[in-house]
N, C-alpha and C positions, 0 to 999 in steps of 0.2 A: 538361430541364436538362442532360442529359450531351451532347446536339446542340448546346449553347450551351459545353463545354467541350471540346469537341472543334473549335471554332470560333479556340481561344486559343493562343496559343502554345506551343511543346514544352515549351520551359523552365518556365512557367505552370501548365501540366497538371501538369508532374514538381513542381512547388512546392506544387500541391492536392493531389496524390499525398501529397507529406509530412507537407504539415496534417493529416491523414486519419491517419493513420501515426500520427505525433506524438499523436494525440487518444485513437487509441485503446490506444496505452503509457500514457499519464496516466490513464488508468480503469481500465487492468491495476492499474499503483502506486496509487491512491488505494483500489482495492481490497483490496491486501493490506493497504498502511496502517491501515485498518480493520480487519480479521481481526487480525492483532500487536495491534493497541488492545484488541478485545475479548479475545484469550486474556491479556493484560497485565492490564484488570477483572479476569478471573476469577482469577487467579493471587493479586491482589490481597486477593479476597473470603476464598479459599482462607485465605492468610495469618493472615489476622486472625483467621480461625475458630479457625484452629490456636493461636495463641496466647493465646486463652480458657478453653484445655484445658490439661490437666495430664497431663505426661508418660507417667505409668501408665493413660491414656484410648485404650479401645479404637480405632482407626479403620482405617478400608479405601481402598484405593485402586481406581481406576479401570484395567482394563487389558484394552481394547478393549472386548469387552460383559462382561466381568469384575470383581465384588469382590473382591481381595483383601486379607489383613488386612496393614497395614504398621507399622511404627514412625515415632512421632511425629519423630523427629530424623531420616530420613532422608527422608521425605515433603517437613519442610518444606528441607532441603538442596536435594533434587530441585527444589523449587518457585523455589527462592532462584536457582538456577542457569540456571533455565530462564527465569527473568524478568531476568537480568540477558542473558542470548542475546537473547532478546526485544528488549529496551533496546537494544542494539548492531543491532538489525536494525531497529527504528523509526528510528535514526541515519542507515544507510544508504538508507533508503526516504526520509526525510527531502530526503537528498541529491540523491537522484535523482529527485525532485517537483519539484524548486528548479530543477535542470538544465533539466527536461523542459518545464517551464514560458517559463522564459528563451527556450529553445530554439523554443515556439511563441510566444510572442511579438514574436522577431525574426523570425522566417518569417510571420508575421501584417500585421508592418510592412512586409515587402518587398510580398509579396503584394496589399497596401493600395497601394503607391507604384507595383507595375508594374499594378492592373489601373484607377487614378486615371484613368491617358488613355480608357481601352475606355469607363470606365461613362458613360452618359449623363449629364449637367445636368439 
């Protein structure tokens, strides 16, 4: 296959070069997209726990392979904070999905239109 692209023109190659490129930034981004989604769940679940409990309820937080005891009102501030960071960062990965997309789609189109003549009938 690459004797078949090394067959194609400079510009051509440097256009697969990008699709390539392009494909594999879309899978970085849809990746993290992901990760932000699942700590946004879990933040979520967290929440809600918390708010079934009552103020004077022991709890512990997580701090690296650590329990420590925390307070309810700072836990869930900590948590409120961190999922609204989150929210602003799913925005921007958002953004940059939508881009990245456009972007191989019209390099897909080209791509399609210059190698129309090459491909056989």
């Amino acid at each position: 296959m690459s004797e078949e692209i090394s067959k194609l023109p400079p510009q051509i190659q440097e256009r697969l070069l990008r699709l390539q490129q392009l494909q594999q930034t879309l899978q970085t981004v849809l990746a993290q997209k992901q990760q932000v989604e699942l700590e946004l769940t879990e933040i979520e679940q967290s929440l809600n726990e918390l708010q079934k409990i009552t103020d004077d309820t022991i709890i512990y937080k997580s701090i690296g392979s650590l329990l420590v005891k925390a307070q309810k009102t700072k836990v869930t501030a900590d948590l409120k904070e961190r999922k609204e960071l989150l929210n602003m960062r799913t925005t921007v990965i958002g953004k940059q999905e939508e881009r990245l997309r456009g972007q191989l789609k019209n390099l897909q189109a080209k791509l399609q239109k210059d190698l129309s003549p090459i491909s056989p009938s």
